[in-house]
C-alpha positions as CSV (number, residue, x, y, z in Angstrom):
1,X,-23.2,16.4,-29.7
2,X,-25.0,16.6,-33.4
3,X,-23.9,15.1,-36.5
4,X,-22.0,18.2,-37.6
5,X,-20.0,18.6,-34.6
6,X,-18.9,14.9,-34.7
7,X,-18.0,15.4,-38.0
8,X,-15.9,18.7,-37.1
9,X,-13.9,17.0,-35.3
10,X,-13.0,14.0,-37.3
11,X,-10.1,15.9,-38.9
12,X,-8.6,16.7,-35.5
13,X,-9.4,13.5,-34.0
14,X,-7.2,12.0,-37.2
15,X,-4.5,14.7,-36.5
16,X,-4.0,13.9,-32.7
17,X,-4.1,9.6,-33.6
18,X,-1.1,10.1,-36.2
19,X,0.9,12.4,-34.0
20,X,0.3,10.3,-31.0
21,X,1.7,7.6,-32.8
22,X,4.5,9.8,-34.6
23,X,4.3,8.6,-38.1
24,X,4.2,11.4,-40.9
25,X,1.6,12.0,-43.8
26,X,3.8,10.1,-45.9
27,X,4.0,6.9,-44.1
28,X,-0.4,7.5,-43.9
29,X,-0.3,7.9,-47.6
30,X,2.0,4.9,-48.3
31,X,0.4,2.5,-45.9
32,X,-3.1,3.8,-47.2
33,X,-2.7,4.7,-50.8
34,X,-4.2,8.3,-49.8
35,X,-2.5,11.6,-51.1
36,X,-0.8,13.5,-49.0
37,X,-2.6,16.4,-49.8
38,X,-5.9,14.9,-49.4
39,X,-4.7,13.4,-45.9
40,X,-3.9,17.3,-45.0
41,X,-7.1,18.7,-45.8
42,X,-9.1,15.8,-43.9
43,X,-6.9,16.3,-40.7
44,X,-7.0,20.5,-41.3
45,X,-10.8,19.9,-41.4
46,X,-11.2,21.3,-45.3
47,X,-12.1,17.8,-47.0
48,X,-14.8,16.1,-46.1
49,X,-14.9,12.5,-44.4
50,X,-16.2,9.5,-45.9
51,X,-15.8,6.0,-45.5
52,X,-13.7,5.5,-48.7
53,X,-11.0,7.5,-46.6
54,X,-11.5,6.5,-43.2
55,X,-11.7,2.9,-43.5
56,X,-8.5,2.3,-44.8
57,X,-7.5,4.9,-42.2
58,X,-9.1,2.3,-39.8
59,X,-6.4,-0.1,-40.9
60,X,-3.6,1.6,-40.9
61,X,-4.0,2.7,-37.3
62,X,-5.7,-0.8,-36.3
63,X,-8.6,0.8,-34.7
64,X,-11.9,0.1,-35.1
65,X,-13.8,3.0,-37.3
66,X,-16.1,4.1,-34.5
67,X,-13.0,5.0,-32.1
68,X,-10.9,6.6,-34.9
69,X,-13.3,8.9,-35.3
70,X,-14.4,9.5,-31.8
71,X,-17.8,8.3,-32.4
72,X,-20.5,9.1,-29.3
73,X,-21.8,6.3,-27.2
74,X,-24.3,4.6,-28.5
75,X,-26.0,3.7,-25.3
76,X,-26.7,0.7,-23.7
77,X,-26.7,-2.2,-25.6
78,X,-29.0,-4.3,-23.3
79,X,-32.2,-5.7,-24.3
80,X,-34.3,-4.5,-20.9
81,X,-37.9,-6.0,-21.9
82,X,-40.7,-7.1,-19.3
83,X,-41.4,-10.4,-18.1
84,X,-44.8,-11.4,-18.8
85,X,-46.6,-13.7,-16.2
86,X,-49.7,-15.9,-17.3
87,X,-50.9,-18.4,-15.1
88,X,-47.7,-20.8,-14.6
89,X,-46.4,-19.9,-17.5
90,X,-43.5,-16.7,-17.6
91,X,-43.1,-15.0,-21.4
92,X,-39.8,-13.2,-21.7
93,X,-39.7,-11.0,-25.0
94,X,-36.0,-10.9,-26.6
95,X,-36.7,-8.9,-29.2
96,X,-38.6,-5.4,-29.4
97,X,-39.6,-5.2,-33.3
98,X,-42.9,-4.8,-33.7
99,X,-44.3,-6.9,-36.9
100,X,-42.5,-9.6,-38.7
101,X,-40.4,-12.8,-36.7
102,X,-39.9,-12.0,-32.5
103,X,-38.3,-14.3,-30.3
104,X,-38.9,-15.1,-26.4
105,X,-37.7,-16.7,-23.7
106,X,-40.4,-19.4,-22.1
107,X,-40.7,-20.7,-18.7
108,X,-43.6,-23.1,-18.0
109,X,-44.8,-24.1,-14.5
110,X,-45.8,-28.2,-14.2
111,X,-49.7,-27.5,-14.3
112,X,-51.2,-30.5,-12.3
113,X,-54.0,-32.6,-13.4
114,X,-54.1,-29.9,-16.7
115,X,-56.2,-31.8,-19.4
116,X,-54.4,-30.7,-22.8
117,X,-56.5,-29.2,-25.2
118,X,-54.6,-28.1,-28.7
119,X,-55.0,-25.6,-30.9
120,X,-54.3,-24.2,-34.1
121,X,-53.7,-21.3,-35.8
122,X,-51.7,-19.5,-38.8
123,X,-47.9,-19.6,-38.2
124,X,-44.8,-21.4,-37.8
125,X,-43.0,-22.1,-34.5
126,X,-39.5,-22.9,-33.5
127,X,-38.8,-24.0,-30.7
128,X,-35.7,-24.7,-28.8
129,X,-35.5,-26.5,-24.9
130,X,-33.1,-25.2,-23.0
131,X,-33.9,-27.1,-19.5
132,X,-36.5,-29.2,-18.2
133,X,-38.4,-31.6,-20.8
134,X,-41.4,-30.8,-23.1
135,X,-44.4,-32.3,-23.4
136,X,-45.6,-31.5,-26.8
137,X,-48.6,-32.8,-28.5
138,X,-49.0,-32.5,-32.4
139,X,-51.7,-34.0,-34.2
140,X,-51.5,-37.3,-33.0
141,X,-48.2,-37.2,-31.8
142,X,-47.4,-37.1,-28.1
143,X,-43.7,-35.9,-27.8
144,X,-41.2,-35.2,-24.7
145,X,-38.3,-32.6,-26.2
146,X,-35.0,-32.8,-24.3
147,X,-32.7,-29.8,-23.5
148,X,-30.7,-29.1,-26.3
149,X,-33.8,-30.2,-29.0
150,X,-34.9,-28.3,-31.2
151,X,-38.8,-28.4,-33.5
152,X,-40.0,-26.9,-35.8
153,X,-43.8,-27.0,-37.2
154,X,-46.8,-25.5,-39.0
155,X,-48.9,-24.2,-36.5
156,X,-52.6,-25.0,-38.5
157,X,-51.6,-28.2,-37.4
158,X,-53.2,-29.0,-33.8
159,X,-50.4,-28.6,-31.1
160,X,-50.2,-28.0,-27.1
161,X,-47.1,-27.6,-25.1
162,X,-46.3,-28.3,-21.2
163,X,-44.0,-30.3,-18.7
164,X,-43.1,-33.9,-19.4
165,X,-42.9,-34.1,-15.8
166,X,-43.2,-32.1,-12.7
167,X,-40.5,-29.9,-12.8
168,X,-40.5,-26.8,-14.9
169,X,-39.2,-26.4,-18.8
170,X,-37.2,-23.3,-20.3
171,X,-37.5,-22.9,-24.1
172,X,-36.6,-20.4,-26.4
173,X,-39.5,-19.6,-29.0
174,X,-39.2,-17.6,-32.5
175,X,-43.1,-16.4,-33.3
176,X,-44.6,-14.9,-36.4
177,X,-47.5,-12.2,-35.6
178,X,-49.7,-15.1,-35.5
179,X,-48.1,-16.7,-32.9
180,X,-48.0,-13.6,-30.5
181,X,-51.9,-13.2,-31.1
182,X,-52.2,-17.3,-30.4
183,X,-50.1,-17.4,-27.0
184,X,-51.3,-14.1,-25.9
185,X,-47.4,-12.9,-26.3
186,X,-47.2,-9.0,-26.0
């Protein structure tokens, strides 16, 4: 259904919500401080809607806006993204905007006898453990994060993540562009 349709029937759609309810214009005009004339023309479909009218329409009929006026489906509100798989390490992207801050769901695999080797790069990460416990080195700093921690750092600043130990950590991640380009994030 377009725009113009939806809209078409707004007035009707008002119409059948009062009558269903069986209160008169002038009950809608007190409880809303609308005319009764201009509460005629909306539900005969010869004055235009707008939100100045329908929201405290909304509240007289305590519904919310979208269902007062019978708005469409919006579709599926799920976030369906692509698991990423790199070695040990499983990239889950929570957000879909390209440019700007993303955020991701990380999984890292214990990686045996893995020398670390960090890096650095333009950016900022944040970091938040979920399960499992991270091994982070930074600078000269060798950290373990515990679910439920949260870190935050400038990324020009040497860093490497992995297990503490030799079961597998969960972490949610927020990422500038940099970040995606420095942890091969897609």
């Amino acid at each position: 259904m377009d725009d113009a349709s939806i809209l078409a029937n707004v007035g009707p759609r008002l119409r059948a919500v009062r009558q269903e309810r069986d209160i008169t214009l002038t009950a809608v005009a007190d409880a809303t401080g609308i005319s009764v004339s201009t509460l005629s023309r909306l539900e005969g479909g010869e004055r235009k809607p707008t939100l100045e009218l329908l929201l405290p329409l909304a509240r007289a009929y305590g519904m919310p806006l979208d269902e007062l006026v019978d708005a469409p489906d919006v579709g599926d509100p799920r976030v369906r993204l692509k698991p990423q798989r790199h070695g040990s390490t499983t990239i889950v992207p929570l957000t879909r905007r390209a440019g700007g801050l993303r955020s991701f769901k990380v999984v890292l695999g214990p990686r045996r006898n893995e020398v670390p080797q960090p890096r650095s790069h333009e950016g900022y990460h944040w970091l938040y453990v979920l399960d499992g416990r991270l091994r982070l080195i930074l600078g000269e700093r060798d950290l373990v994060i515990a679910p439920g921690e949260v870190i935050e750092f400038d990324t020009r600043l040497p860093h490497w993540f992995g297990c503490a130990d030799d079961r597998p950590v969960e972490y949610l991640a927020i990422y500038g562009p940099q970040g995606e380009k420095a942890h091969h994030v897609g």
